[in-house]
C-alpha positions as CSV (number, residue, x, y, z in Angstrom):
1,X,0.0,0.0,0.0
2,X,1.4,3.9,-1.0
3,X,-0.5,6.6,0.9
4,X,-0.8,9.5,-0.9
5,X,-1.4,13.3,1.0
6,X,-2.6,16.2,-1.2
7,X,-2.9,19.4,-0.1
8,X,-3.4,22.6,-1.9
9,X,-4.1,26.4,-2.2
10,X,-1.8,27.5,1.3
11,X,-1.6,31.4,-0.4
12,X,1.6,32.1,1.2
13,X,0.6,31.0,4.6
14,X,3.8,30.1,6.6
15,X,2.0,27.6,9.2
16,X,-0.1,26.2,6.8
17,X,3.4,25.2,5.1
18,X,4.7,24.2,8.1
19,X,2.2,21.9,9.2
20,X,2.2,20.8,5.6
21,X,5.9,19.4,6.1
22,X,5.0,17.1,9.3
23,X,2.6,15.5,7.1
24,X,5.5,12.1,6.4
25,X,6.2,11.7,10.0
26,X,2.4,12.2,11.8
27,X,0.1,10.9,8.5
28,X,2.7,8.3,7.4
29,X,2.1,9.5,4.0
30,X,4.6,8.0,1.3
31,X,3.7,10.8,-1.6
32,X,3.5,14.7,-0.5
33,X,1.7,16.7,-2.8
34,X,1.4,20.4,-2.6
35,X,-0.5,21.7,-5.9
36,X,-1.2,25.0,-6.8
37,X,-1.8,28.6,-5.1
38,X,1.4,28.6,-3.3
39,X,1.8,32.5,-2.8
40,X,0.4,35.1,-0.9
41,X,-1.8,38.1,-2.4
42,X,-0.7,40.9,0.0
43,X,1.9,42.7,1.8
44,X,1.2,44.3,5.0
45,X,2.8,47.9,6.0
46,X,4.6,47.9,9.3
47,X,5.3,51.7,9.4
48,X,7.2,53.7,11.7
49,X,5.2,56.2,13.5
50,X,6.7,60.1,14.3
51,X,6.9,58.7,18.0
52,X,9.2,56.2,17.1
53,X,6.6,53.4,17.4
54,X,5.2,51.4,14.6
55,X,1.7,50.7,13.1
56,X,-0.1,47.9,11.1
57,X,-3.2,47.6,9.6
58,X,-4.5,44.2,9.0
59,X,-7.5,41.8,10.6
60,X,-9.5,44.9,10.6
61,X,-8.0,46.8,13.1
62,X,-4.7,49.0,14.2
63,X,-2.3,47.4,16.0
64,X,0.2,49.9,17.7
65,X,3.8,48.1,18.4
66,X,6.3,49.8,21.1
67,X,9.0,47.4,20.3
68,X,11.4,44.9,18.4
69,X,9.6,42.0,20.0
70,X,6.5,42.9,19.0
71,X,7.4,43.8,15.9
72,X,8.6,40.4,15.2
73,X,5.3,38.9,16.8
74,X,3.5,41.3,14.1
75,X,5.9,39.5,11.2
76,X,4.8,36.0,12.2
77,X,1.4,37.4,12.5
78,X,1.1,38.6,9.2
79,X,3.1,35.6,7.6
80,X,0.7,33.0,9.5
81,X,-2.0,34.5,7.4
82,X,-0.4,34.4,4.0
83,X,0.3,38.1,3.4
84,X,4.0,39.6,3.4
85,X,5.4,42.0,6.2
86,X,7.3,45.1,5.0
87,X,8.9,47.1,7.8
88,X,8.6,50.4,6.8
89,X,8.3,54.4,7.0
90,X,5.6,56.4,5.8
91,X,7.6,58.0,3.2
92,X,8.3,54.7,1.5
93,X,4.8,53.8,1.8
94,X,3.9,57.0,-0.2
95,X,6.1,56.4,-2.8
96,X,5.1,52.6,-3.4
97,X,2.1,54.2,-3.8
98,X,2.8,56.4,-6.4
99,X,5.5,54.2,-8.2
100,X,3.6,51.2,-9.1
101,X,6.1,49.4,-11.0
102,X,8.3,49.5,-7.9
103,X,5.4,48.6,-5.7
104,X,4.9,45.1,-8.4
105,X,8.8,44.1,-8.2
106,X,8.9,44.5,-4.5
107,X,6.1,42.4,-4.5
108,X,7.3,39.8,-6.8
109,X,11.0,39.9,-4.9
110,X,8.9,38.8,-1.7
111,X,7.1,35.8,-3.3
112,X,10.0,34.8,-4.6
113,X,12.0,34.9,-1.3
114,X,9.6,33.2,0.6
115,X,9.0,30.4,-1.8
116,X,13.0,30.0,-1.6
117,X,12.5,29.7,2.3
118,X,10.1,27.1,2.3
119,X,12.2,25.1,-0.4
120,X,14.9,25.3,2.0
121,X,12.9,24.4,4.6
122,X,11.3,21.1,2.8
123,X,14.5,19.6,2.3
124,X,15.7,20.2,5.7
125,X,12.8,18.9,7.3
126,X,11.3,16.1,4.8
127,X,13.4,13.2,3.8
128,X,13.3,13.1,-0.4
129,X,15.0,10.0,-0.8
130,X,12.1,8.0,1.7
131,X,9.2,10.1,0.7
132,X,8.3,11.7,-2.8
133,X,7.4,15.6,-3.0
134,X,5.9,16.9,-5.5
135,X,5.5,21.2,-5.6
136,X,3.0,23.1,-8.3
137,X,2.0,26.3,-9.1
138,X,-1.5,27.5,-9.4
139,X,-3.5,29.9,-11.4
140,X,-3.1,32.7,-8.6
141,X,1.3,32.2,-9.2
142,X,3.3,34.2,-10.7
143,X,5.7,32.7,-13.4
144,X,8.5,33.6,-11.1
145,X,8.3,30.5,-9.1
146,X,8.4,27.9,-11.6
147,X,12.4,28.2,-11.6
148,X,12.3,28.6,-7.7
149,X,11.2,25.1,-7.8
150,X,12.5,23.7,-9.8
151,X,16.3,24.6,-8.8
152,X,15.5,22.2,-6.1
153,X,15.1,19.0,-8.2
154,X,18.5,17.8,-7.7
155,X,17.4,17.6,-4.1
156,X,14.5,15.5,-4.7
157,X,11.5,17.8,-5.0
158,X,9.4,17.1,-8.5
159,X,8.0,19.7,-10.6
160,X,5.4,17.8,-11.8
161,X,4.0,20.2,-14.8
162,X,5.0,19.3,-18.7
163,X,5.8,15.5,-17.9
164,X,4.4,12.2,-16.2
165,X,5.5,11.6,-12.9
166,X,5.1,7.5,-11.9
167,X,4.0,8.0,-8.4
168,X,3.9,4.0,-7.6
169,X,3.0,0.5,-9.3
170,X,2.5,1.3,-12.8
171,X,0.1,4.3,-11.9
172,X,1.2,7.8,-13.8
173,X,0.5,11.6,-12.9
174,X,-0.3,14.0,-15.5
175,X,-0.7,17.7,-13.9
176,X,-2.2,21.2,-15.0
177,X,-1.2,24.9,-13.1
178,X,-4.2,26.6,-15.5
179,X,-7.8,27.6,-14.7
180,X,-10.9,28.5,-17.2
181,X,-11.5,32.5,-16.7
182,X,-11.8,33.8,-13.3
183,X,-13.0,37.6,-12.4
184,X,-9.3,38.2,-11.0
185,X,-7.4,37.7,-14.2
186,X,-4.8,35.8,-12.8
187,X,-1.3,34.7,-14.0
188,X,-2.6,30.8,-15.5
189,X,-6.2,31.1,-16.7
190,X,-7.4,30.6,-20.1
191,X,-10.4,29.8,-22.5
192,X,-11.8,26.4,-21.9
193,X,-11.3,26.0,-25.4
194,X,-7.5,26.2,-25.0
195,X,-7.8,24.5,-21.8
196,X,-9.1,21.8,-23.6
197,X,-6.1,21.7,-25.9
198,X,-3.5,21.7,-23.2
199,X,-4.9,19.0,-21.0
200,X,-5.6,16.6,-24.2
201,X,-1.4,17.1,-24.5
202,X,-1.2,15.8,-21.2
203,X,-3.2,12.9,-21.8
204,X,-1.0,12.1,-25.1
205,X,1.7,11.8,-22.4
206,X,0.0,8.5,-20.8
207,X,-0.1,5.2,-21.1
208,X,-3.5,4.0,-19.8
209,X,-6.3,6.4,-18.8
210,X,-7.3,4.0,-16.1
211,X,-4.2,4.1,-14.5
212,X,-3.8,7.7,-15.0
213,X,-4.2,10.3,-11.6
214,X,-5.2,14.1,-13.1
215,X,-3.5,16.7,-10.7
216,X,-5.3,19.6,-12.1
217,X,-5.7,22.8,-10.1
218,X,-9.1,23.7,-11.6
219,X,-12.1,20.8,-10.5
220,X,-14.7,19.9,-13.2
221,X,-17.8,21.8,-13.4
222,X,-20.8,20.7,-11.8
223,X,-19.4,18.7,-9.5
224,X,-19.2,19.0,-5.3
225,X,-16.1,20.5,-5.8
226,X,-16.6,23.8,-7.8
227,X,-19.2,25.5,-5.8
228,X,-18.3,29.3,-4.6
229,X,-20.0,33.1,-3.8
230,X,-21.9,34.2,-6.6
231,X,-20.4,37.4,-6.9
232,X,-21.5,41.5,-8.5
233,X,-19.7,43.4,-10.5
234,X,-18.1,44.7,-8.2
235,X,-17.0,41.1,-6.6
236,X,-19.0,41.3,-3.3
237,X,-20.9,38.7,-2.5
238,X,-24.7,38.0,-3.8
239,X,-26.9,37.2,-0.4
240,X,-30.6,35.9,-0.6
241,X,-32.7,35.5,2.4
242,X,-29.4,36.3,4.5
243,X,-27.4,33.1,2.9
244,X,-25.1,33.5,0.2
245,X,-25.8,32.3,-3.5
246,X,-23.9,29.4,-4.5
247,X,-22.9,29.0,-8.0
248,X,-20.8,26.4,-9.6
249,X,-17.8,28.3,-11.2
250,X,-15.4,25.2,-12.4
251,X,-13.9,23.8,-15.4
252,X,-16.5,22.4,-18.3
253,X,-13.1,21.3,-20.2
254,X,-12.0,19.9,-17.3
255,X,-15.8,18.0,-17.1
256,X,-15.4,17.3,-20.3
257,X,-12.0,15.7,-20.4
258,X,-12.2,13.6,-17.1
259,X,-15.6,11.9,-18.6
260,X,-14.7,11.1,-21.8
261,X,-10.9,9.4,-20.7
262,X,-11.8,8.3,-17.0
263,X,-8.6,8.7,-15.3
264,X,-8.5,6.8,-12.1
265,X,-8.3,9.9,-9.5
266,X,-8.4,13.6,-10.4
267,X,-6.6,16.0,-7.8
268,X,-8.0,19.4,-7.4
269,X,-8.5,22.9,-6.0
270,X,-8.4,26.2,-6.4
271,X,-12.1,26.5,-4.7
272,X,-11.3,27.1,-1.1
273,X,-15.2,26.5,0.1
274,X,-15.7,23.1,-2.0
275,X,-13.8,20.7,0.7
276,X,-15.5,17.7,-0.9
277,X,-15.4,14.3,-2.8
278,X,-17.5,13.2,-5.8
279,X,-17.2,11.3,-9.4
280,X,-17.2,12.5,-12.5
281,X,-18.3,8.9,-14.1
282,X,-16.0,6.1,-12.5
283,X,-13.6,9.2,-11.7
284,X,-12.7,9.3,-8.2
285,X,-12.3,13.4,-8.0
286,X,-11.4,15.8,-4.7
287,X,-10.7,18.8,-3.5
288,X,-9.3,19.5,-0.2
289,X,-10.3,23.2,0.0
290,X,-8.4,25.6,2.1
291,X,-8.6,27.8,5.2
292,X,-4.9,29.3,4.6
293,X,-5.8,32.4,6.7
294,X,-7.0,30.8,10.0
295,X,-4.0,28.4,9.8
296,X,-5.7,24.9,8.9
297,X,-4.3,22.4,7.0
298,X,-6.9,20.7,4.7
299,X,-5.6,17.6,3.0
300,X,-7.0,14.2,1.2
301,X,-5.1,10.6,2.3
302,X,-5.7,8.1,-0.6
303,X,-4.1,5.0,0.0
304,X,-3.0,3.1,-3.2
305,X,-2.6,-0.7,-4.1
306,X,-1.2,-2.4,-7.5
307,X,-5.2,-2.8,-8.2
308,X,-5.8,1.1,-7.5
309,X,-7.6,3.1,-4.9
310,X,-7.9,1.1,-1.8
311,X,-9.5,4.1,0.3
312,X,-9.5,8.2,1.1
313,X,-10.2,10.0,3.6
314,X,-10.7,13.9,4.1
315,X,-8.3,15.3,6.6
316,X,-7.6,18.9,8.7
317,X,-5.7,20.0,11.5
């Protein structure tokens, strides 16, 4: 038996990472799979007050810091949730402000760093040679991580994208960072149409479909794993009767694909409120979901034979 652990969509969080990493050791997991949404969306001011003390915005409040110490707590604070600290005065505030182009490449130089610190940290902390990691990018990633990780594949990490991967027995992983059109216009999203074109590629790649595990960021369409906010124009939320409209806002190529070839499994994720299970066909499909900002690790064990999937299981912790 070969226990799998997928994870996805940590945004940058630093405990969600963390706790990622104990996954071998406390789950007993075999293959480690983190796939897609790896970076953050925000940085966070820490700016020095005329007084000499500092101030932060963030949580919806001001917190008002006297010291290094809790300056430092602030940094951890901010980092638990995903976002990126910048210790700073109001004058460079003002000009980030004003020089957006400087504002974007201070921005990109932190995701960058902190992807490089949890590289560093994976191979410190998880064992490559007795367990298999694999690391993707997501729709919400910029194209600057791709060669973060994989500088790190002569130290056992896989970057799964553009290849198969044999994860065990004679089973084979095709994988996909891209998304159908979402109202953020992220870095990895394109027309179903040509999402349809680059995920039949991948399936040129394989062997046998029914042996075949889809580790696509973007879940099929309506499935259980594709349902989020209905949203305005102006991306708020639409609320009925005091609940919130639910809409199904996944993949039809991905739908599409995973019905007509039946792949064994289909990873998933990149909807943070569908933490569910569900078929497309015989197609075992999941999506662990994520709750990056209030530090929870979401994950999916599937346990593996040489005749396929023996069981799963949803975790969090």
């Amino acid at each position: 038996m070969v226990r799998i652990y997928f994870a996805t969509d940590v945004h940058g969080s630093d405990h969600v990472w963390r706790k990622w990493l104990s996954v071998p050791s406390f789950h007993k997991a075999d293959i480690l799979i983190l796939a897609g949404d790896l970076t953050g969306k925000a940085i966070v001011p820490i700016v020095k007050q005329s007084d000499g003390t500092y101030s932060s915005k963030i949580f919806g409040r001001e917190w008002k810091l006297k010291d290094e110490k809790e300056i430092e707590e602030m940094e951890k604070r901010i980092s638990f949730t995903g976002y990126y600290p910048l210790v700073c005065t109001t004058e460079d505030t003002t000009e980030l402000a004003r020089d957006k182009r400087k504002l974007t490449d201070l921005f990109h130089e932190m995701i960058g760093n902190r992807v490089k610190q949890w590289m560093d940290l994976l191979v410190e902390k998880v064992d490559t040679k007795k367990t298999m990691v694999i690391v993707m990018p997501g729709n919400d990633d910029d194209l600057l991580i791709d060669p973060v990780i994989q500088s790190y594949e002569d130290k056992g990490v896989i970057y799964p994208l553009n290849k198969v991967v044999n994860l065990c027995y004679d089973f084979e992983m095709i994988s996909m960072d891209f998304t159908n059109p979402t109202p953020w216009d992220t870095p990895r999203e394109c027309s179903e149409e040509f999402l349809e074109k680059k995920l039949r590629t991948e399936f040129e790649r394989v062997h046998n479909y029914s042996k075949t595990i889809c580790n696509f960021h973007c879940p099929p369409f309506g499935s259980r794993l594709d349902m989020a906010p209905k949203l305005t124009k102006d991306l708020m939320p639409i609320y009925v009767l005091g609940k919130v409209v639910m809409v199904h806002v996944g993949s039809k190529a991905v739908k599409k694909i995973e019905k007509e070839y039946q792949p064994m499994l289909g990873l998933h994720g990149h909807i943070h409120e569908s933490y569910a299970s569900d078929y497309v066909g015989k197609t075992l499909v999941v999506n662990p979901g994520s709750e990056y900002t209030e530090g929870i690790l979401r994950g999916f064990i599937i346990d593996l034979n040489e005749k396929g999937i023996e069981r799963w299981w949803k975790v969090e912790g």
